[in-house]
C-alpha positions in Angstrom: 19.0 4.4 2.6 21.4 2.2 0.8 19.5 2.3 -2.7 19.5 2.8 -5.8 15.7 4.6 -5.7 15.9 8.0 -4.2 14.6 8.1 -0.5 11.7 10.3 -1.3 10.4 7.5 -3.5 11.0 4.8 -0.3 7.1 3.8 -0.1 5.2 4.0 3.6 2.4 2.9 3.9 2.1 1.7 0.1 2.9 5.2 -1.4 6.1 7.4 -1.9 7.0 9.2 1.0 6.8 12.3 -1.5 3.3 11.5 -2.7 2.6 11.3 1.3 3.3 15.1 1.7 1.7 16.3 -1.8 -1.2 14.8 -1.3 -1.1 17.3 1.9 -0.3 20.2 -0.2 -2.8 19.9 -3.1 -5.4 19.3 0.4 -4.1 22.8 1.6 -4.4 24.7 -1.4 -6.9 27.3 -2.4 -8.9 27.4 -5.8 -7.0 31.1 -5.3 -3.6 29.7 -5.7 -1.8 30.4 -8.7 0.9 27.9 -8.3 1.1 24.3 -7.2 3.3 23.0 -5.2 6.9 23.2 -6.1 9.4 20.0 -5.9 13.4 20.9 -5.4 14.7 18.1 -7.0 18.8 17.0 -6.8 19.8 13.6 -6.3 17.6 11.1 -8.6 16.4 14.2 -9.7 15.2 12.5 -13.1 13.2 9.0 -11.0 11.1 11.9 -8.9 10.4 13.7 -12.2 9.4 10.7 -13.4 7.1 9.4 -10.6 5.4 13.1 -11.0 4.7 12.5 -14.5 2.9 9.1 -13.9 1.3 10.2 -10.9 -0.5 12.8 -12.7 -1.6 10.7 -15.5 -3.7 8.7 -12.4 -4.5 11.7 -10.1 -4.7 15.3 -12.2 -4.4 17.1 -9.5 -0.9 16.5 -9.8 -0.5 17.9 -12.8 -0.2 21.3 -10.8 3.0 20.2 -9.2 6.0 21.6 -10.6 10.3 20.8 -10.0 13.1 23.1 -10.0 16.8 21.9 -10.1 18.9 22.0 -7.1 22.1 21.5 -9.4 24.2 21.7 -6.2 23.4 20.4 -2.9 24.9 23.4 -0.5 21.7 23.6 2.2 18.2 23.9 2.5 18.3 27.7 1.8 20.0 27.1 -1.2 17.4 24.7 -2.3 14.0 27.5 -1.6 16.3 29.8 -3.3 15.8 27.4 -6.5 12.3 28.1 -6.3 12.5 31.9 -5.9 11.4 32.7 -9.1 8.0 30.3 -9.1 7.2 32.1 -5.7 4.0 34.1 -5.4 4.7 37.0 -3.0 1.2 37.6 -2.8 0.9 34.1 -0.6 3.1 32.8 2.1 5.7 30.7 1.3 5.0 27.1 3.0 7.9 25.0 3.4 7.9 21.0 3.3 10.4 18.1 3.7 9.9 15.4 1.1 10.9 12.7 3.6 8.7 14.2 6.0 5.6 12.2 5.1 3.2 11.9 7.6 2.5 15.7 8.9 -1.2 16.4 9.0 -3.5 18.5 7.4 -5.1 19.7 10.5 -1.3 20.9 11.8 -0.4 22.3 9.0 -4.0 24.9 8.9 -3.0 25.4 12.5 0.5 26.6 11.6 -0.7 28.7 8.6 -3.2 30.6 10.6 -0.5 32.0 12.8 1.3 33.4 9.7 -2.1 35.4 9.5 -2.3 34.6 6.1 -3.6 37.6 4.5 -3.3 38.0 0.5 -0.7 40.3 -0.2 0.5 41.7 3.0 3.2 40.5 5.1 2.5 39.0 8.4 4.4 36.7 11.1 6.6 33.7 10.3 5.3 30.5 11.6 7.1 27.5 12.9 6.3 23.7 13.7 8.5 22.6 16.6 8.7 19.9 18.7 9.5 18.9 22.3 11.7 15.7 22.5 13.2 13.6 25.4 15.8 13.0 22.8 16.7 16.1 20.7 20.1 14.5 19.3 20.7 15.6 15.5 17.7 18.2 15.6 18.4 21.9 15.4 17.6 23.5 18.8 14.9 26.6 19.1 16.6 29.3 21.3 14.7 31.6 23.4 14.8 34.7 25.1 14.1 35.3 28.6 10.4 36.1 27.5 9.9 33.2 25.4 10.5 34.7 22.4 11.9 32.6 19.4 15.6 34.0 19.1 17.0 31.6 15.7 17.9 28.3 15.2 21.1 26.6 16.2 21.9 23.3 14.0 24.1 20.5 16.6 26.7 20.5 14.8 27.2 24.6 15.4 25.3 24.2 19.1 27.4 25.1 22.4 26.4 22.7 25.4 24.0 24.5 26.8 22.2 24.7 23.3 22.3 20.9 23.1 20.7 20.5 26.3 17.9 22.6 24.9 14.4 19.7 24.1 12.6 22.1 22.0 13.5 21.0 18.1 13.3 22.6 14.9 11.1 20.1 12.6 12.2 22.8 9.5 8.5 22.7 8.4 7.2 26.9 8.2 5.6 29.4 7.1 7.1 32.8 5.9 5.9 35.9 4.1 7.3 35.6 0.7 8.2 39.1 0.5 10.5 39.2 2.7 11.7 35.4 2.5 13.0 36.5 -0.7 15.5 39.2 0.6 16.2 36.9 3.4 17.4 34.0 0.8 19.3 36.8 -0.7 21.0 37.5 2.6 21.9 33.6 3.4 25.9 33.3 4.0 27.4 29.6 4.2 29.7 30.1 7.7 28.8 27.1 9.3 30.1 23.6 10.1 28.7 22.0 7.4 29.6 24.9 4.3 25.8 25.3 4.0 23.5 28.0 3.5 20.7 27.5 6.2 17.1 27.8 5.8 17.0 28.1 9.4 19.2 31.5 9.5 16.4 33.4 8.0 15.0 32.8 11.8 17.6 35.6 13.2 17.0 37.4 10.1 13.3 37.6 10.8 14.1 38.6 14.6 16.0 41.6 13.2 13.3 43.1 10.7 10.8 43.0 13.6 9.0 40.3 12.1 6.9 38.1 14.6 7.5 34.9 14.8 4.7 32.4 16.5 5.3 28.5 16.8 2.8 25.5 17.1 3.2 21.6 17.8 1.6 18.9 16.4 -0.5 16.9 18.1 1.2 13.4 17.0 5.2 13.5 17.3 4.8 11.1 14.5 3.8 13.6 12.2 7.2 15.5 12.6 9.3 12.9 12.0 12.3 12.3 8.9 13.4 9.7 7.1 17.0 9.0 6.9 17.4 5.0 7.2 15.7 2.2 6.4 14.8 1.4 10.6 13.3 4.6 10.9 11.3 4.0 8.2 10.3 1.0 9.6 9.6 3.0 12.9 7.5 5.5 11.1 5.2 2.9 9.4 4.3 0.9 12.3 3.4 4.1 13.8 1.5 5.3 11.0 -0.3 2.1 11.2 -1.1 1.4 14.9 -2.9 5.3 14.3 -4.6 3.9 11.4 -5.8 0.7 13.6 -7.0 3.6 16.2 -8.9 5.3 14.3 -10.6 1.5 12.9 -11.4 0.9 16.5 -12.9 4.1 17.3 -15.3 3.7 14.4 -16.2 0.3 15.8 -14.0 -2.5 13.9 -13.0 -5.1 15.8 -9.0 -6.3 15.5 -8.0 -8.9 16.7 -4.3 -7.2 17.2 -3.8 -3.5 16.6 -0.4 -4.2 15.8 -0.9 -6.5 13.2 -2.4 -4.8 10.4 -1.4 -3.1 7.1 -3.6 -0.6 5.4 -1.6 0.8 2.2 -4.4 3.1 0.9 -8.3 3.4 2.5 -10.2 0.9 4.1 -13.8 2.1 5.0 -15.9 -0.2 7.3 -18.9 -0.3 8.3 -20.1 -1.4 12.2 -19.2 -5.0 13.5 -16.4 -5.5 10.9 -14.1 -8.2 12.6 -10.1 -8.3 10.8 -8.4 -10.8 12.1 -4.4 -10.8 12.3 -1.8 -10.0 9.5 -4.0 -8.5 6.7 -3.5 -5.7 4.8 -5.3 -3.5 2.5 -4.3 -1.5 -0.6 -5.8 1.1 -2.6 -9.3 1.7 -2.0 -11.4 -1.1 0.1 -14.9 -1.2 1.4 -15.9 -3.9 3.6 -20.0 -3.4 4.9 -21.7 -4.1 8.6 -21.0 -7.7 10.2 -18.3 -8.8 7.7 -15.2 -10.7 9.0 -11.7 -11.1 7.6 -9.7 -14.0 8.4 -6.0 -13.8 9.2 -3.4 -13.3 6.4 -5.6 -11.8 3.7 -4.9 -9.3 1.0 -7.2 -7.5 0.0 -7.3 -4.7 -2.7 -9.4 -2.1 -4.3 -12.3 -3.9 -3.6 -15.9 -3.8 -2.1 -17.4 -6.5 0.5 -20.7 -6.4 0.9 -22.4 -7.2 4.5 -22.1 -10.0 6.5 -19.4 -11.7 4.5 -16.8 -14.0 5.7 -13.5 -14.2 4.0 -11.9 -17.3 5.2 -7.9 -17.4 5.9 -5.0 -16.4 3.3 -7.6 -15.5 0.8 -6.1 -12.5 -2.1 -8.9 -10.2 -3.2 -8.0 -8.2 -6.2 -10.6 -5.7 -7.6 -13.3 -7.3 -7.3 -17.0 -7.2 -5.5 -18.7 -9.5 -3.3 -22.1 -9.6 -2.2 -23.9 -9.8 1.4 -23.3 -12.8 2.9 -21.4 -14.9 0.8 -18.6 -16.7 2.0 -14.8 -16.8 0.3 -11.8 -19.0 1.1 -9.7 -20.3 2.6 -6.7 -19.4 0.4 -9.1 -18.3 -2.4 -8.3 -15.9 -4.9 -10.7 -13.2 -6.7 -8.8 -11.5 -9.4 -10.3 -8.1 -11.5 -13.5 -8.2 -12.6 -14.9 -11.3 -10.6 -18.1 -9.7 -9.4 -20.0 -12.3 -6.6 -23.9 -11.8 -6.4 -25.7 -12.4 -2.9 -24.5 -15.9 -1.0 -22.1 -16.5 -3.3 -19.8 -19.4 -1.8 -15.8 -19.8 -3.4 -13.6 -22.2 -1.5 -10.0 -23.0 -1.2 -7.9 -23.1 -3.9 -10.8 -21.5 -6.0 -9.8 -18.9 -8.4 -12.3 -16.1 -9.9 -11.3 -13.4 -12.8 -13.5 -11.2 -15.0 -16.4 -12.9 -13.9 -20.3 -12.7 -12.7 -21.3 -15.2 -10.5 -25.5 -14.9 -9.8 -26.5 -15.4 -6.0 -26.7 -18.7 -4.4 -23.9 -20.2 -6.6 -20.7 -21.9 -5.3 -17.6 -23.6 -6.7 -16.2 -25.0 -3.5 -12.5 -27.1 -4.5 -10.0 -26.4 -7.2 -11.9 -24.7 -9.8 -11.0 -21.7 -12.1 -13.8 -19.6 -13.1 -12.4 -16.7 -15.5 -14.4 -15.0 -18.2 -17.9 -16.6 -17.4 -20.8 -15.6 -16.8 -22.7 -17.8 -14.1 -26.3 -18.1 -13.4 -28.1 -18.9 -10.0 -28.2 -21.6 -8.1 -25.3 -23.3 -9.7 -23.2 -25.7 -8.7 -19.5 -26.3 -9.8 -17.8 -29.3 -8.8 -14.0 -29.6 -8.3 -11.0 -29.4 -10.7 -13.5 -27.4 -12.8 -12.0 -25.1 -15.3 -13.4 -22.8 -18.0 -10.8 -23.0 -20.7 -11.1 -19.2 -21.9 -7.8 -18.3 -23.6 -6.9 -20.1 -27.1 -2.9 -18.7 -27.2 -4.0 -15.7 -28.4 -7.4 -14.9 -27.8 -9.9 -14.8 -24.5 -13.4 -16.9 -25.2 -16.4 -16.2 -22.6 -18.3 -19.1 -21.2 -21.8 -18.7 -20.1 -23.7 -21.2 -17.4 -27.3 -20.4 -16.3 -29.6 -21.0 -14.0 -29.3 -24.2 -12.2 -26.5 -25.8 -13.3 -24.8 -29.0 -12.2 -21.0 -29.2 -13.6 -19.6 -32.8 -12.2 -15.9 -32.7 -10.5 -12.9 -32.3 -13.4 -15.0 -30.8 -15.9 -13.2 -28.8 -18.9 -15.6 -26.5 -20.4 -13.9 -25.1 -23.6 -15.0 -21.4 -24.4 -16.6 -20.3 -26.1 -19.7 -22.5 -24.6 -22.9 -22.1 -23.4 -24.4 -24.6 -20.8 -28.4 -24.3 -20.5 -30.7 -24.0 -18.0 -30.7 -26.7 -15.6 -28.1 -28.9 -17.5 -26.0 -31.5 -15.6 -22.5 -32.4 -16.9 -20.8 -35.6 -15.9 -17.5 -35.6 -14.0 -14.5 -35.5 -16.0 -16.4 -34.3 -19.1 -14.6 -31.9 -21.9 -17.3 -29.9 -23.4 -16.5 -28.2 -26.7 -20.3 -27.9 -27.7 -23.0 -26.0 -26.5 -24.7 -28.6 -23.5 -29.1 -28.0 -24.2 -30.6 -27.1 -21.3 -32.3 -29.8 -18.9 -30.0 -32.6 -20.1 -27.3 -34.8 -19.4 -24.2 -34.5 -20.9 -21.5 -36.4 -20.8 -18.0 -36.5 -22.7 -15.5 -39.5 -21.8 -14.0 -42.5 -23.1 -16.0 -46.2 -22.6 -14.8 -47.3 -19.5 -12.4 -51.0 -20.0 -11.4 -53.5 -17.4 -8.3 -55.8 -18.7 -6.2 -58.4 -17.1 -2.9 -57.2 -16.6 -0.1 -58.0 -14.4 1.3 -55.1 -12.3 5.1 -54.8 -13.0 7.8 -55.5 -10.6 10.6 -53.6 -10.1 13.9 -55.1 -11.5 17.0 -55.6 -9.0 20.3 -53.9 -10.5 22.6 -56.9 -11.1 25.8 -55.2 -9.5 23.3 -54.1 -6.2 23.2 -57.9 -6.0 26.5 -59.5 -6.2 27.3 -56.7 -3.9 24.3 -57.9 -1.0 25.1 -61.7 -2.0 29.0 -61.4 -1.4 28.0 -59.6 1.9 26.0 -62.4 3.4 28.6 -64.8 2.4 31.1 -62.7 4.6 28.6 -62.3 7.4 28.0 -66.8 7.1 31.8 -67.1 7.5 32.0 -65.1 10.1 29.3 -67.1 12.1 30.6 -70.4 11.1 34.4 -69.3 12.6 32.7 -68.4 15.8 31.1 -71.7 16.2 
């Protein structure tokens, strides 16, 4: 990957690509389970610990995940034999690639069923394959004459007829853990690469008599690695164009399937319209009829009904009721929470606020810390002055309020009901409600000359001697 962050923590799709396949675990697992899933760790070994220990401070269920040290890297079979000892060999043994990300749920129940799965006996070995036009770098599944599964031939150790061979090993299986654990034991490094193979427990398998079924998935997707930065690349615009599937299918309109981002959940409702080049992080709700205008982001957040969010608008933790109308490039930072017909315009910028229904602060305002009333009005280059260098002030405006354009309101302040302020008014007192207020200086009209810009003294000697030389010339001529 050519970084300095270990490729399991290489994000898709706005999370790690490890977080991508433990979330699939911890899905898998049985209240039964006596151990979580367990993370061989080697290179950046102490970044992925890391990452576990602040995932699972936000999501306990993480806190079930455990790592073992992989001091050497000699093979994937050397790396399950790390984890021998954590092994419960009353469960099958489920194997998983940490840059592996995107392999489903539903495939991997498929694939567990064919191990049988019952508690404490041993059963058949499943394995996820794959059938690709292009099988280059993939270990090859040979089988007998009767279809049988045979082993596993990496490339590197593959005769030309092996290579020609389109069914791949993906590495992701199931075995019984009883006898995974003699097999591990078993595991000699004569190979190409000096490794010892998890895929040489195949043959092994074979030998003991131990059946061995395989399954697909239904997405090739989902069996794809990471190992550069363009396949990466590849794998999230795939994992994204399924995403913008699935959207459709439920009834959102997009305006290009290929341009959207969701980095989390979006859940819609019917009649949603997204228009090109948003994207969505964490958790986002948007209700029935609401459309998105191009270029927005929007984040853990929830959009009521029939709302319209204008172009290049950021929406950060925050909630907006039906039908009001946001942007363009408007910004709603945590905590602004919009009533019903709420209307914030460009260059409009809303934190840690309540805004009542039917109010609107159209042009170059900044509404933080406030609590707004109905009905209210608030002109542009309005700004509630909440923070003192230290400290954050609230500023309250009720019902019915009309702020003129340029208006500082100093918090902490309250502004009554039904108040007016005068453009360009600082207020640093209380305004009573039903009044006008107004704070500026006495407007003054003065005669007064308007200066005139002063010529450099060397500029002209220089554009004086230059006409001289251009008279001369003339004059010779004639």
């Amino acid at each position: 990957m050519k970084s300095a962050l270990p490729k399991v923590l290489q994000t898709l799709a706005g999370k790690p690509l490890l977080q991508h396949v433990l979330i699939t675990a911890l899905s898998l697992q049985s209240k039964q389970t006596k151990t979580g899933p367990i993370v061989v760790v080697g290179h950046g070994a102490a970044d992925v610990k890391e990452f576990l220990a602040n995932t699972s401070k936000e999501d306990p269920s993480f806190s079930k995940v455990s790592t073992v040290l992989q001091a050497e890297q000699k093979g994937t079979g050397h790396a399950l034999l790390q984890a021998l000892p954590k092994l419960d060999v009353q469960e099958p043994t489920l194997v998983l690639y940490g840059d592996v990300p995107l392999t489903s749920k539903k495939t991997l129940s498929k694939l567990a069923k064919l191990a049988d799965g019952v508690r404490g006996q041993d059963s058949a070995l499943a394995l996820l394959t794959q059938n690709l036009s292009n099988p280059t770098g993939y270990g090859r599944i040979v089988r007998d004459t009767d279809g049988s599964v045979q082993e596993i031939v990496e490339e590197k150790d593959a005769s030309a007829a092996q290579k020609s061979i389109c069914e791949i090993n993906t590495g992701i299986m199931v075995l019984p853990t009883s006898a995974l654990k003699n097999w591990l034991k078993a595991l000699r490094a004569s190979n190409a690469q000096g490794e010892y193979y998890l895929t040489d427990v195949i043959a092994m398998a074979v030998k003991d008599g131990v059946p061995i079924r395989t399954a697909q998935a239904d997405d090739a997707f989902e069996a794809i690695g990471i190992n550069s930065r363009d396949q990466l690349a590849s794998l999230e615009r795939f994992h994204q164009l399924n995403i913008a599937h699935q959207l459709m299918e439920a009834g959102v309109s997009l305006a290009d399937p290929a341009r959207i981002d969701v980095r989390g959940t979006l859940e819609c409702g019917t009649d949603v319209f997204i228009d090109v080049g948003c994207v969505f992080e964490g958790c986002v709700t948007l209700a029935a009829g609401t459309k998105i205008g191009p270029y927005c982001v929007i984040r853990n957040s929830v959009i009521g009904k029939a709302v319209a969010v204008h172009a290049y608008s950021h929406i950060d933790g925050a909630k907006v009721g039906n039908q009001s109308v946001i942007g363009p490039y408007a910004r709603l930072r945590p905590g602004a929470d919009l009533s019903n017909d709420v209307h914030i315009g460009n260059f409009v910028e809303v934190k840690n606020s309540k805004i009542a229904a039917n109010s609107k602060a159209n042009h170059l305002s900044y509404v933080g810390d406030s609590i707004v009333g109905s009905r209210v009005n608030i002109g542009a280059g309005t700004i509630t002055c909440n923070y003192d260098g230290v400290n954050k002030h609230q500023t309250i405006i009720e019902d019915d309020v009309f702020i003129g354009s340029d208006t500082q309101l100093v918090a902490p302040v309250r502004v009554g009901r039904g108040a007016t302020l005068g453009a360009g008014t600082t207020l640093t007192k209380d305004a009573p409600a039903n009044q006008l207020t107004v704070s500026r200086a006495r407007q003054v009209s003065l005669q007064w000359k308007r200066p005139v810009k002063q010529v450099k003294k060397s500029v002209t000697k220089k554009v004086l001697t230059k006409k001289a030389a251009v008279k001369k010339t003339a004059k010779g001529k004639k």
